[in-house]
C-alpha positions as CSV (number, residue, x, y, z in Angstrom):
1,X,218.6,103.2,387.9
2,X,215.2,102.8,389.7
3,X,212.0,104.2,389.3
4,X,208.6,103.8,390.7
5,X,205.4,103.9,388.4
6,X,202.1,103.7,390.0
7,X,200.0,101.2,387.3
8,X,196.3,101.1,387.6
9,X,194.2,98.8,388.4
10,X,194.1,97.1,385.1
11,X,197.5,97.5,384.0
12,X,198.7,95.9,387.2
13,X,196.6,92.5,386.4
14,X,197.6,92.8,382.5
15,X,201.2,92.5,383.9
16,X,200.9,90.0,386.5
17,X,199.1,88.1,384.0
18,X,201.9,88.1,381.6
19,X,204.3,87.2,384.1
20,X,202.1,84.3,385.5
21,X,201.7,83.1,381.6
22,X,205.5,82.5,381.7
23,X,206.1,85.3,379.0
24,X,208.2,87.7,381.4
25,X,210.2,87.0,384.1
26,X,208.9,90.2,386.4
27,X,206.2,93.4,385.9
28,X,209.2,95.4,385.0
29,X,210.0,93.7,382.2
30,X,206.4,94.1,380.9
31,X,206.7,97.8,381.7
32,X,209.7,97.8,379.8
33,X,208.7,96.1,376.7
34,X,205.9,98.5,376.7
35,X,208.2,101.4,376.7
36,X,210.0,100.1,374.2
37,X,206.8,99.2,372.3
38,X,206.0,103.0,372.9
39,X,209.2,104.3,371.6
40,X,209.3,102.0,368.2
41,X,205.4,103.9,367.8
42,X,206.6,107.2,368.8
43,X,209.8,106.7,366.0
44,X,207.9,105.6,363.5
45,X,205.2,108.8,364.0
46,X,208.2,111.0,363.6
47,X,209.1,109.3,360.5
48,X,205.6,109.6,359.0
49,X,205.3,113.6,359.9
50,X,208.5,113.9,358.2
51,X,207.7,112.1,355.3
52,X,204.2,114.5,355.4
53,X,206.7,117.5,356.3
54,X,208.3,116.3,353.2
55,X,205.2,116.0,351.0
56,X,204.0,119.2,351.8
57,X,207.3,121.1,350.4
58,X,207.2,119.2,347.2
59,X,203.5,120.1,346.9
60,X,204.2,123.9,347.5
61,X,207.6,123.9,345.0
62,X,205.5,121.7,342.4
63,X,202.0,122.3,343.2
64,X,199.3,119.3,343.2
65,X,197.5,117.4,341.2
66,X,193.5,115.5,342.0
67,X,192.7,112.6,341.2
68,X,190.6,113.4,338.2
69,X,193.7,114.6,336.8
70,X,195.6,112.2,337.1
71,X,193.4,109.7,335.8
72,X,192.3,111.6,333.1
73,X,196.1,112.3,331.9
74,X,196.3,108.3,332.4
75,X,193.4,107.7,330.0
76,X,195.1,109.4,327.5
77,X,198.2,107.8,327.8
78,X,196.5,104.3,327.6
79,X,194.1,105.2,324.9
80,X,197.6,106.7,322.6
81,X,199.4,103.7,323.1
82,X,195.9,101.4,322.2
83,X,196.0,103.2,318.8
């Protein structure tokens, strides 16, 4: 399969660089470890807004809690089993 993609200036000397520092072979295989560098990121933000998708159900079913609260309730605990 063969694509074109226009870099710019920048990116084109990023990628030559690379190349000429012995790390890749050719420009495409920068531009594909970039892609796959892009998809790992873009994965990993899906995970996260599920996890927050997630979250946000247990916190409607249960309700929430701030962090007074839950330091407070803490204190207690500590402060019954001091006794």
């Amino acid at each position: 399969m063969g694509t074109n993609v226009s870099l710019t200036t920048e990116l084109e000397t990023f990628a030559r660089t690379c190349v000429a520092d012995g790390r890749y072979n050719n420009v495409s295989e920068v531009v594909r470890m970039g892609l796959r560098l892009l998809q790992e990121r873009e994965d990993r933000r899906h995970r996260f807004n599920a996890m927050l998708d997630t979250v946000r159900d247990e916190a409607k079913r249960e309700g929430v809690h701030t962090a007074k609260s839950v330091l407070d309730e803490m204190k207690t605990i500590i402060d019954k089993a001091a006794k």
